[in-house]
N, CA, C and O atoms as a DFTB+ gen file, in Angstrom:
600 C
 N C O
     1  1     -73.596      66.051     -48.061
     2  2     -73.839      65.145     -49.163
     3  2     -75.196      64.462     -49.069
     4  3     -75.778      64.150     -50.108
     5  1     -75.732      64.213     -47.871
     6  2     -77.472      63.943     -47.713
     7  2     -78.538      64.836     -47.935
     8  3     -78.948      65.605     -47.066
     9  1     -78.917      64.771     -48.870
    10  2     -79.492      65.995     -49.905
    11  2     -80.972      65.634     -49.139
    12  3     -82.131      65.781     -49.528
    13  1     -80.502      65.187     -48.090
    14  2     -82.417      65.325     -46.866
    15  2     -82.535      65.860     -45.654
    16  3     -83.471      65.917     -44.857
    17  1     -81.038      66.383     -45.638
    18  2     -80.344      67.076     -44.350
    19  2     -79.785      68.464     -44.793
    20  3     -79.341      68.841     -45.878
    21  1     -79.979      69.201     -43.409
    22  2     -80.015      70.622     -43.711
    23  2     -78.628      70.884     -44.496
    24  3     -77.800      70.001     -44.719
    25  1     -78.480      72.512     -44.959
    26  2     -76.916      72.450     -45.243
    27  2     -76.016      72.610     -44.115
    28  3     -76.406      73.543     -43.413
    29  1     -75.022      72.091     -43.696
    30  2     -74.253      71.804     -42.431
    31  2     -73.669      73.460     -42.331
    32  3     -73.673      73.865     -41.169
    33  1     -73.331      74.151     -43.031
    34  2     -72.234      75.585     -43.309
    35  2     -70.854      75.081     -43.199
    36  3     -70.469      73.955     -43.513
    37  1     -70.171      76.032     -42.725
    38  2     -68.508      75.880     -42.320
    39  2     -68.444      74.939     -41.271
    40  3     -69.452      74.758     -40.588
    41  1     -67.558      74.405     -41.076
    42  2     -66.829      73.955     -40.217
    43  2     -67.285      73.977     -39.129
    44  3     -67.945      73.190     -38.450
    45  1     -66.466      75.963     -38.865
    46  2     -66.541      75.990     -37.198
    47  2     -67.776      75.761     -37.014
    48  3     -68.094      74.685     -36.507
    49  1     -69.069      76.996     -37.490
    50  2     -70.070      76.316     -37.163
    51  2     -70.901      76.008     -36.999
    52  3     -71.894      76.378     -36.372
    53  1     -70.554      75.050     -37.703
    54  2     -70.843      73.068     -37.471
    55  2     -70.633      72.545     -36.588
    56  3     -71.481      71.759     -36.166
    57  1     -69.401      72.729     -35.888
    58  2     -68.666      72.391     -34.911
    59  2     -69.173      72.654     -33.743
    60  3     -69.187      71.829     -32.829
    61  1     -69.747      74.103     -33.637
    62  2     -70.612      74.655     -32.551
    63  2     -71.466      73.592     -32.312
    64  3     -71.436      72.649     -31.521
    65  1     -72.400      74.032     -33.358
    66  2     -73.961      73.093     -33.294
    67  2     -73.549      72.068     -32.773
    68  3     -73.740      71.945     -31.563
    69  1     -72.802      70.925     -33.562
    70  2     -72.795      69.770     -32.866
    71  2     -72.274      69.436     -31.316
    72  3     -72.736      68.442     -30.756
    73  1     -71.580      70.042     -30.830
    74  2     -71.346      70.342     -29.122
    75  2     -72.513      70.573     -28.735
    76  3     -72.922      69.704     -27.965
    77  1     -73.643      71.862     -29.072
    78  2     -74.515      72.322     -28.482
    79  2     -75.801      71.144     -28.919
    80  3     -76.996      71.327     -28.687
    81  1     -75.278      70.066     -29.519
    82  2     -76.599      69.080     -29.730
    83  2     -77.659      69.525     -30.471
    84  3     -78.813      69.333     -30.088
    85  1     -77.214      70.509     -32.227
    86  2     -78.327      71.186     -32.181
    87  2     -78.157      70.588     -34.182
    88  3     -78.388      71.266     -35.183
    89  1     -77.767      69.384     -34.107
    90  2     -77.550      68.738     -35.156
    91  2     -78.840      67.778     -35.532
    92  3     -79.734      67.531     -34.723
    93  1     -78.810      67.408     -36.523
    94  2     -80.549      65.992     -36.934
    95  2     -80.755      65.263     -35.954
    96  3     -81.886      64.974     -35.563
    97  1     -79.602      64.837     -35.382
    98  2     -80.275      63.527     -34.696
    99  2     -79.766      63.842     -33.063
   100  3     -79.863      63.035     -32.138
   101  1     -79.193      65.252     -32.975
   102  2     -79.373      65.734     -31.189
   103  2     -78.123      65.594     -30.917
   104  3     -77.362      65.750     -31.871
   105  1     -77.622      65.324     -29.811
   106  2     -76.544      65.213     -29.157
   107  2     -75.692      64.153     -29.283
   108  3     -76.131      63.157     -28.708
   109  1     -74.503      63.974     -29.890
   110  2     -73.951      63.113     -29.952
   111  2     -73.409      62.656     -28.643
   112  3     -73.010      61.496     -28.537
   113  1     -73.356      63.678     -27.403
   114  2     -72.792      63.400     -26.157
   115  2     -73.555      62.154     -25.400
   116  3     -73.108      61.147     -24.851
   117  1     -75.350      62.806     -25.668
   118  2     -76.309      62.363     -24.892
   119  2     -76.149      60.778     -25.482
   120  3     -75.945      59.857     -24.691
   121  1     -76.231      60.604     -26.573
   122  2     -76.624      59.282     -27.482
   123  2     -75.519      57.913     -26.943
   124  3     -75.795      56.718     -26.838
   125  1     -74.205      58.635     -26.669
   126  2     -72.939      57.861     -26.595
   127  2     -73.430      57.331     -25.134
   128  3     -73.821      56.209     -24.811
   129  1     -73.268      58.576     -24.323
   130  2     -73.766      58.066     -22.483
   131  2     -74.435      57.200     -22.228
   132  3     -74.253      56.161     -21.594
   133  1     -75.939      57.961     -23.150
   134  2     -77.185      56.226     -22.847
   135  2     -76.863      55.297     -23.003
   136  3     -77.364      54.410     -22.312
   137  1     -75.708      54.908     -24.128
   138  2     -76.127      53.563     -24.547
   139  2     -74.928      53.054     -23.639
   140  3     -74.906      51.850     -23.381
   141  1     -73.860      53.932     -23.099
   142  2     -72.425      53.326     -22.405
   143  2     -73.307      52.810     -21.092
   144  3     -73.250      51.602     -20.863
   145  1     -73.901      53.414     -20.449
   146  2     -75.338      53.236     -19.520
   147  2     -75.645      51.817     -19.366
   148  3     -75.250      50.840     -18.730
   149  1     -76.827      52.248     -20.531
   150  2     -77.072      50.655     -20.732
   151  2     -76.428      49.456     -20.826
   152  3     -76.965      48.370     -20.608
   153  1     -75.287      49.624     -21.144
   154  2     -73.900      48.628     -21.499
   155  2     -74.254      48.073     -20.284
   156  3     -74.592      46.935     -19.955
   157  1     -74.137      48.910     -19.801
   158  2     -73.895      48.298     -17.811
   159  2     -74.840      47.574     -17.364
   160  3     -74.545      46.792     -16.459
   161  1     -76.090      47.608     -17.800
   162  2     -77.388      46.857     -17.139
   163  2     -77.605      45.982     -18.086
   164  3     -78.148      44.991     -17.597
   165  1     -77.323      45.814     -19.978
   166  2     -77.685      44.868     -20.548
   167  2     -76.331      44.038     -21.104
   168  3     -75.378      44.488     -21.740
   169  1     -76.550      42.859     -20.702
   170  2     -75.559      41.953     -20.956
   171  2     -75.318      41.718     -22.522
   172  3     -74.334      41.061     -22.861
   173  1     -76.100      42.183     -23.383
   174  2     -76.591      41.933     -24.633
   175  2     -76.032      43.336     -25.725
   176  3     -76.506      43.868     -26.729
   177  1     -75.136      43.488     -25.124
   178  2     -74.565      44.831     -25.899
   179  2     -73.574      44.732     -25.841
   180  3     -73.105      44.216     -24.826
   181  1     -72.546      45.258     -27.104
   182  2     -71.191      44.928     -26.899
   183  2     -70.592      46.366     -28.024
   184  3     -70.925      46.639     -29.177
   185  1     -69.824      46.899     -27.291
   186  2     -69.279      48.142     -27.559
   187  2     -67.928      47.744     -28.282
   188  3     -67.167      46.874     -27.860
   189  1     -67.656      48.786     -29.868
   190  2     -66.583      48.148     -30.488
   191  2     -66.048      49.515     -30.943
   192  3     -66.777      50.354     -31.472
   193  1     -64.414      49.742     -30.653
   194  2     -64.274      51.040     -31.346
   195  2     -63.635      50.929     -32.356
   196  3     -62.824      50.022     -32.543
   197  1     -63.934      51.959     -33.279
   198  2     -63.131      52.144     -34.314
   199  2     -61.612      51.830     -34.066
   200  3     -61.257      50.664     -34.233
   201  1     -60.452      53.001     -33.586
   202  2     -59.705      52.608     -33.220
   203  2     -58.921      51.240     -32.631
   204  3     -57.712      51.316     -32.410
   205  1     -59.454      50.324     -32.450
   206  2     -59.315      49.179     -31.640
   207  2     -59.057      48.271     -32.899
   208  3     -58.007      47.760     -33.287
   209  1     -60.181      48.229     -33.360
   210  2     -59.884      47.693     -34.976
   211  2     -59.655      47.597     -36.147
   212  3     -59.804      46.736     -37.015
   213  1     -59.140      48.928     -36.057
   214  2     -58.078      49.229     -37.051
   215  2     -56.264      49.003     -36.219
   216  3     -55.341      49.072     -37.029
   217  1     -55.972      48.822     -35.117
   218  2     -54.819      48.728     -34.476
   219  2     -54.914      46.957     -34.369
   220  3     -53.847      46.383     -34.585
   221  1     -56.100      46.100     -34.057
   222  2     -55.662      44.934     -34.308
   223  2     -57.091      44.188     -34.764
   224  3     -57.859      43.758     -33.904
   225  1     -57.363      44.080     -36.124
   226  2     -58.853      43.844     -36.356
   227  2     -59.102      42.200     -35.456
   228  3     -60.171      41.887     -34.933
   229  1     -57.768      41.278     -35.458
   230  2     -58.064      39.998     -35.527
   231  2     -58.644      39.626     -33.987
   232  3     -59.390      38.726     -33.602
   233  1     -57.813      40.976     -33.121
   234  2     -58.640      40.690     -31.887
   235  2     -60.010      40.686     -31.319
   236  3     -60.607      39.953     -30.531
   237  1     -60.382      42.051     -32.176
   238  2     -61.564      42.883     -32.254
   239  2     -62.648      41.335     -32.729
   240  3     -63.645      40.947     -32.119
   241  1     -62.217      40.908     -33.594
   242  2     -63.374      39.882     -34.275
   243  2     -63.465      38.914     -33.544
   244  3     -64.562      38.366     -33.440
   245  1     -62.023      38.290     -32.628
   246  2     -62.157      37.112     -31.381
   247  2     -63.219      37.623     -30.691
   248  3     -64.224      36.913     -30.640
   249  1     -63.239      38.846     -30.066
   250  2     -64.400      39.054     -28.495
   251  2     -65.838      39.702     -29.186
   252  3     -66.828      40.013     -28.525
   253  1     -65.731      39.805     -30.408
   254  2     -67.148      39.931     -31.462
   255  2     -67.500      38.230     -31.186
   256  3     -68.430      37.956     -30.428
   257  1     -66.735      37.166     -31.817
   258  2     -67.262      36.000     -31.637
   259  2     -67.896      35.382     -30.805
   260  3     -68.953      34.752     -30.802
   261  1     -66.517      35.827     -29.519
   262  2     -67.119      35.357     -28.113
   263  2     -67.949      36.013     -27.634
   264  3     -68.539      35.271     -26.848
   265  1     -68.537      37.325     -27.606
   266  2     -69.819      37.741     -27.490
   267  2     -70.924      37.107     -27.963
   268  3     -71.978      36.917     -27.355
   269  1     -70.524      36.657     -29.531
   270  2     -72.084      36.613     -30.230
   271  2     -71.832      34.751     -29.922
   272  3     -72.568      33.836     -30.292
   273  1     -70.872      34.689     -29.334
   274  2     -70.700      32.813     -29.263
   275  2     -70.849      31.868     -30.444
   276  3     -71.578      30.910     -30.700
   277  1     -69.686      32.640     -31.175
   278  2     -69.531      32.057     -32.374
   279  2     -68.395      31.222     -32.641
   280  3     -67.401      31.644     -32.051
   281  1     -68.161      30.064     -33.399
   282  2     -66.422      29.907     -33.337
   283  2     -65.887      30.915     -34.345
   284  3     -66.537      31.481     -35.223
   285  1     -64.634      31.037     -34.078
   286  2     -63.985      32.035     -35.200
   287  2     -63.020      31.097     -35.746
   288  3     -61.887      31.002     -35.274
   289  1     -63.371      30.504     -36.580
   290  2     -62.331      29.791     -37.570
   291  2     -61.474      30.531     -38.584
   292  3     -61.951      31.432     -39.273
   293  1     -60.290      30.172     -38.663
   294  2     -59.260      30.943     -39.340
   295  2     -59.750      31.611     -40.795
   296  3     -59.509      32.713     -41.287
   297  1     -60.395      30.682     -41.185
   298  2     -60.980      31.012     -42.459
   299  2     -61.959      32.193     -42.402
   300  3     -61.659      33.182     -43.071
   301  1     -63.037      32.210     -41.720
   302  2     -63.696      32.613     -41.322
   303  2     -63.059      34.096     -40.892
   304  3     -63.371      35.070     -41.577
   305  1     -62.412      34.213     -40.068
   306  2     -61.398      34.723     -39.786
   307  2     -61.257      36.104     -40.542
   308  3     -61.572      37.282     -40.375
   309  1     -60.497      35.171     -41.622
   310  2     -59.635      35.681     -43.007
   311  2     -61.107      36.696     -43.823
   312  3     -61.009      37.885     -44.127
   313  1     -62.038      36.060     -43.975
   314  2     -62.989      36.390     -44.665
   315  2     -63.720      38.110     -44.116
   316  3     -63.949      39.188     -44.665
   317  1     -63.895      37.412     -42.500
   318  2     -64.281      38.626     -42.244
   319  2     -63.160      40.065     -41.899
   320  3     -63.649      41.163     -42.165
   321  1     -62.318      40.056     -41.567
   322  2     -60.923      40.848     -41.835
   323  2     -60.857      41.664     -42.961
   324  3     -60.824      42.894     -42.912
   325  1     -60.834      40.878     -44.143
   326  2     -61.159      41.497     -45.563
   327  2     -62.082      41.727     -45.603
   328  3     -62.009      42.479     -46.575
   329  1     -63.442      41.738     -45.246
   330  2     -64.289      41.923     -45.425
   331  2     -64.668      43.878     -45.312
   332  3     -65.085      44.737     -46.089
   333  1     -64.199      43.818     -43.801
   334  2     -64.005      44.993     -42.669
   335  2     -62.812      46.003     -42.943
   336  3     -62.738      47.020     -42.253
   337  1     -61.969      45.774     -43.835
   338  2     -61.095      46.841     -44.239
   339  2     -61.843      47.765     -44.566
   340  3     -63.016      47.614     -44.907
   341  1     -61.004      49.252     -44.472
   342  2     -61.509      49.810     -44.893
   343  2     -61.751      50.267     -46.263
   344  3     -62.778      50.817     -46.661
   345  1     -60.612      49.963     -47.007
   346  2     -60.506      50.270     -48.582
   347  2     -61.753      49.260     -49.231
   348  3     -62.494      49.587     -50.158
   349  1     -61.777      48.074     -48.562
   350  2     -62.166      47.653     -48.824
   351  2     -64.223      47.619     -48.802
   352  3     -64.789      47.104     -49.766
   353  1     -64.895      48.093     -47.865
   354  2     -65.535      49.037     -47.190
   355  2     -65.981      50.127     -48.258
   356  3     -67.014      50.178     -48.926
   357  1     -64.809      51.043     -48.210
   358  2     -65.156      52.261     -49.257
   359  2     -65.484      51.548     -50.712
   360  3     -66.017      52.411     -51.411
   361  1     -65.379      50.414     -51.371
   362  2     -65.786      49.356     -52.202
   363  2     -66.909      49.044     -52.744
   364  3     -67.317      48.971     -53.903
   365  1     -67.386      48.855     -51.619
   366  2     -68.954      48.040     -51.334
   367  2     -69.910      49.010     -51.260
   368  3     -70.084      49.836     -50.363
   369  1     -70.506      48.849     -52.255
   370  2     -71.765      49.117     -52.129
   371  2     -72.807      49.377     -51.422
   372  3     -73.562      50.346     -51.484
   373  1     -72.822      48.421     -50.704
   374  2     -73.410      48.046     -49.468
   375  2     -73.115      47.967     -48.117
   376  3     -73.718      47.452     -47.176
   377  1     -71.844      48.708     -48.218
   378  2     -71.605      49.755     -47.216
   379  2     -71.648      51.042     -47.040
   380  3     -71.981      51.717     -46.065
   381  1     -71.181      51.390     -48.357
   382  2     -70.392      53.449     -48.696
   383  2     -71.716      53.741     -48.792
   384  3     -71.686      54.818     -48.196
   385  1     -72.899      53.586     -49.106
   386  2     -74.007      54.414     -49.337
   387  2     -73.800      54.940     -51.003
   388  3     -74.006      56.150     -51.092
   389  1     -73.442      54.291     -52.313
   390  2     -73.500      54.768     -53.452
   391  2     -74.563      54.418     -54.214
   392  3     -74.844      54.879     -55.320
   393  1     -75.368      53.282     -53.368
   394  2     -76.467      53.366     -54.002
   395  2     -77.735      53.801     -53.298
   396  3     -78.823      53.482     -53.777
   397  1     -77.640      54.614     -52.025
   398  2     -78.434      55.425     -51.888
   399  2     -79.001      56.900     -52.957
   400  3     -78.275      57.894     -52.963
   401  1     -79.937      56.901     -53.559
   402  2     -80.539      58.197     -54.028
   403  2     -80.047      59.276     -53.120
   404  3     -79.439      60.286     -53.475
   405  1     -80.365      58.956     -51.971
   406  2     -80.905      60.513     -51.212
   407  2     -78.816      61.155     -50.790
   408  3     -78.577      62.065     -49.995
   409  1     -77.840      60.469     -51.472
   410  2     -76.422      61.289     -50.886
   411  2     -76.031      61.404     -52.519
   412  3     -76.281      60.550     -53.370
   413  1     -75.460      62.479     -52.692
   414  2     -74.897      63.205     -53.494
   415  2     -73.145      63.411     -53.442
   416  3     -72.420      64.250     -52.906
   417  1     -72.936      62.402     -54.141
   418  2     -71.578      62.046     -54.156
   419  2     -70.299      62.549     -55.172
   420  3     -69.163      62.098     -55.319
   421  1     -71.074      63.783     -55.850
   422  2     -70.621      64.977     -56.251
   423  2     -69.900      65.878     -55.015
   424  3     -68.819      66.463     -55.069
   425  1     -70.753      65.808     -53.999
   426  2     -70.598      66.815     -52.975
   427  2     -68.993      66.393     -51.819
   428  3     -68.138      67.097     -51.282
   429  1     -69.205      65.202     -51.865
   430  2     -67.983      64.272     -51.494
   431  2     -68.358      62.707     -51.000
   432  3     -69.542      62.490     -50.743
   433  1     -67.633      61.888     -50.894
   434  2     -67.748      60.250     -50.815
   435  2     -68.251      60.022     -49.117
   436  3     -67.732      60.695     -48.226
   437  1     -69.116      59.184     -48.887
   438  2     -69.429      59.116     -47.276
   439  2     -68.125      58.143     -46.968
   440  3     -67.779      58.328     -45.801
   441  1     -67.549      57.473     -47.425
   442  2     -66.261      57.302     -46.477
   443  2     -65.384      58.174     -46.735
   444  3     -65.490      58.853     -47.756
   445  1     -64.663      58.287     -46.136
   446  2     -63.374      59.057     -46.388
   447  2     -62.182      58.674     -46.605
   448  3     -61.739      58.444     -47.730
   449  1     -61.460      58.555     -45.402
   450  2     -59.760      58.196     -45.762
   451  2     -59.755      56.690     -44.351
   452  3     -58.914      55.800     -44.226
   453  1     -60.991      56.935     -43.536
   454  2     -60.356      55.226     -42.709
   455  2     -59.051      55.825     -41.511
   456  3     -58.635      55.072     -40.631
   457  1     -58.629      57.002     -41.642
   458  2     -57.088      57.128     -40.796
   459  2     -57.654      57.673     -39.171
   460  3     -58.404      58.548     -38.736
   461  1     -56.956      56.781     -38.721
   462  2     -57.291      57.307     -37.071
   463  2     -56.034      58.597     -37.010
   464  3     -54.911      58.738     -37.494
   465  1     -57.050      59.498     -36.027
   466  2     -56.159      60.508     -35.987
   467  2     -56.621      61.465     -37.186
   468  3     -55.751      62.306     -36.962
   469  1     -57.220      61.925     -38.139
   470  2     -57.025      62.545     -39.083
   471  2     -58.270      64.181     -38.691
   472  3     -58.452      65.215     -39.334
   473  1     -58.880      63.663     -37.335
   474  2     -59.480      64.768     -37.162
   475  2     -58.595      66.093     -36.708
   476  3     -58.914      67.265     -36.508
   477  1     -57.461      65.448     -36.643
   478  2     -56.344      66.548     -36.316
   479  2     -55.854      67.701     -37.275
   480  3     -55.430      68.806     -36.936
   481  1     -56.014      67.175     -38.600
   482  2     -56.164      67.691     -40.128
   483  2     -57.501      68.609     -39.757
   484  3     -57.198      69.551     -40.489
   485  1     -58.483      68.934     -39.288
   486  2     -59.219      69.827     -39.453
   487  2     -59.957      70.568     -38.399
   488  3     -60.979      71.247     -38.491
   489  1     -58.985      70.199     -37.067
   490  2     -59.851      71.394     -35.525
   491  2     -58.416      72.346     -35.689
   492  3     -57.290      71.879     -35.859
   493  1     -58.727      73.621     -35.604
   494  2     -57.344      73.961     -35.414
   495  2     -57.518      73.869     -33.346
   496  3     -58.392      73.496     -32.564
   497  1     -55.841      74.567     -33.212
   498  2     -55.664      73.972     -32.102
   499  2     -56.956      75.200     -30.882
   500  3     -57.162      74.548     -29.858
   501  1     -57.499      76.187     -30.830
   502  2     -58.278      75.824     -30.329
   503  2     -59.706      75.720     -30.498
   504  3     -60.432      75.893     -29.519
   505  1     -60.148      75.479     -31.535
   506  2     -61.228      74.199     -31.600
   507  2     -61.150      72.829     -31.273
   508  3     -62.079      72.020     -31.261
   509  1     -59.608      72.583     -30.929
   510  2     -59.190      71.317     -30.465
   511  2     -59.794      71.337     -29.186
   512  3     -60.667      70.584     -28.755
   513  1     -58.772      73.049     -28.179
   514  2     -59.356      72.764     -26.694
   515  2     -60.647      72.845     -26.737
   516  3     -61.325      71.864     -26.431
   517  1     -61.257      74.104     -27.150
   518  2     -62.778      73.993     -26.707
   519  2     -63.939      72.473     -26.885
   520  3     -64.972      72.262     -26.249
   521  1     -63.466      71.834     -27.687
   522  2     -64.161      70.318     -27.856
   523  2     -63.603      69.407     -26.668
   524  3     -64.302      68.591     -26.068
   525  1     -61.971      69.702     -26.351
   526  2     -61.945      68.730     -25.284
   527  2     -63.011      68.869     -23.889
   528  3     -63.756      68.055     -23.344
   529  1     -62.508      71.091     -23.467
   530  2     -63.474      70.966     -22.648
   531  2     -64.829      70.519     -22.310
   532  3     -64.984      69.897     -21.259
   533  1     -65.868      70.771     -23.105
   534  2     -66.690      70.321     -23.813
   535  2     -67.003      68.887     -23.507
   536  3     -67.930      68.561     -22.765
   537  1     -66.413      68.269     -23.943
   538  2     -66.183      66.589     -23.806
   539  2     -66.140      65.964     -22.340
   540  3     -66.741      64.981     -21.908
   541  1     -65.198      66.877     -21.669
   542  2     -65.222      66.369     -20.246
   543  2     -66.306      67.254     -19.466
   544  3     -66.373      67.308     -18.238
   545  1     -66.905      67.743     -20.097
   546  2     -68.411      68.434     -18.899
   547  2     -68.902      67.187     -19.161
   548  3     -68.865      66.345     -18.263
   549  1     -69.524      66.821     -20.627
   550  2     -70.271      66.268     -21.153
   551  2     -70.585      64.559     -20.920
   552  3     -71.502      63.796     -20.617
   553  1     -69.096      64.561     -21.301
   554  2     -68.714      62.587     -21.307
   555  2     -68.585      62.333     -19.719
   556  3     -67.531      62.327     -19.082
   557  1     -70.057      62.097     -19.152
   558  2     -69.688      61.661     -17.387
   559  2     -69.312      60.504     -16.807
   560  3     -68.967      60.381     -15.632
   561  1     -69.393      59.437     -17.828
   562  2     -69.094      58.012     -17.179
   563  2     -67.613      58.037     -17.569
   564  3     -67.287      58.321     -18.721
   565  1     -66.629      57.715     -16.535
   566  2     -65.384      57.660     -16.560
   567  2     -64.973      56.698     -16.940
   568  3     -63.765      56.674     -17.179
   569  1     -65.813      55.426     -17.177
   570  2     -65.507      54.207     -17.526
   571  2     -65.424      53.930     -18.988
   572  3     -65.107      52.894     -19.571
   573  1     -65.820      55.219     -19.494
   574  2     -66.064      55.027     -21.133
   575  2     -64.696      55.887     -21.359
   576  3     -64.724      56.933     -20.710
   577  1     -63.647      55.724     -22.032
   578  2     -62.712      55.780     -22.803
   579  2     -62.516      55.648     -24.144
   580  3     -62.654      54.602     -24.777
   581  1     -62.151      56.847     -24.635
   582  2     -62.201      57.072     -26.092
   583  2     -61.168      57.055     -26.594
   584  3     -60.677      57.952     -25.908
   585  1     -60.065      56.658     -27.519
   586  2     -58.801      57.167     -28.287
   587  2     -58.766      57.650     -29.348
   588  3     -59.527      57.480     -30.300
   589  1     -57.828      58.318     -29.242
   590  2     -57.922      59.531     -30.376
   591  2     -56.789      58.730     -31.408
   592  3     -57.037      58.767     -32.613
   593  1     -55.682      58.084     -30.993
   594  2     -54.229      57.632     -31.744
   595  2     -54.269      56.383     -31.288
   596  3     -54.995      55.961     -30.388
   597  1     -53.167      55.553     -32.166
   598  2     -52.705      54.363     -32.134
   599  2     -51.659      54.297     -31.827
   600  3     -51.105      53.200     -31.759
């Protein structure tokens, strides 16, 4: 749908390339590591997963606060919660990218559906294994933990 980016093809691969880091912006393996890396040496970074806040946003926004040393007032709270949905999200403007020129939203919507778990809807099962293997050459810091379900 980024009519400034190559055409992706099928699926599988797509699927290739992006394992083999041979996508726009490189390796998604390499990109995740550095910055889990850096986590470790800069106090000034704070790692948030998807999953996490969609299973309990209100927590997710407490240790956002206390990171950025903010109070989180209920209201406040409330505001940003709704804010961060996802339906709500796919909404805005000024999130979805609909008023970007350069995505073509004929082609399909840059959000999607928001559902954890839904990449399961499209690896079959082994494009499932070969990505896990893949993942564990790749993903070396053991301290970084990813979830797939809620």
């Amino acid at each position: 749908m980024n009519i400034l980016q190559p055409e992706p093809g099928d699926w599988s691969n797509y699927l290739h390339r992006f394992m083999a880091g041979k996508v726009v912006y490189g390796s998604w393996h390499n990109h995740v590591n550095g910055w889990w890396k850096k986590k470790q040496t800069y106090a000034k970074l704070h790692y948030m997963f998807y999953e996490d806040l969609a299973e309990d946003t209100g927590r997710e926004i407490d240790k956002l606060c206390c990171f950025l040393g903010l109070s989180r007032s209920d209201e406040v709270k409330k505001r940003v919660t709704d804010g961060v949905h996802f339906d709500n999200m796919k909404k805005d403007d000024m999130a979805n990218y609909s008023t970007n020129p350069f995505m073509d939203f004929k082609i399909s919507p840059f959000m999607r559906k928001g559902k954890v778990g839904d990449w399961k809807n499209h690896f079959s099962a082994a494009q499932s294994e070969q990505f896990d293997e893949d993942y564990e050459k790749k993903m070396t810091d053991v301290t970084l933990q990813f979830r797939s379900e809620i």
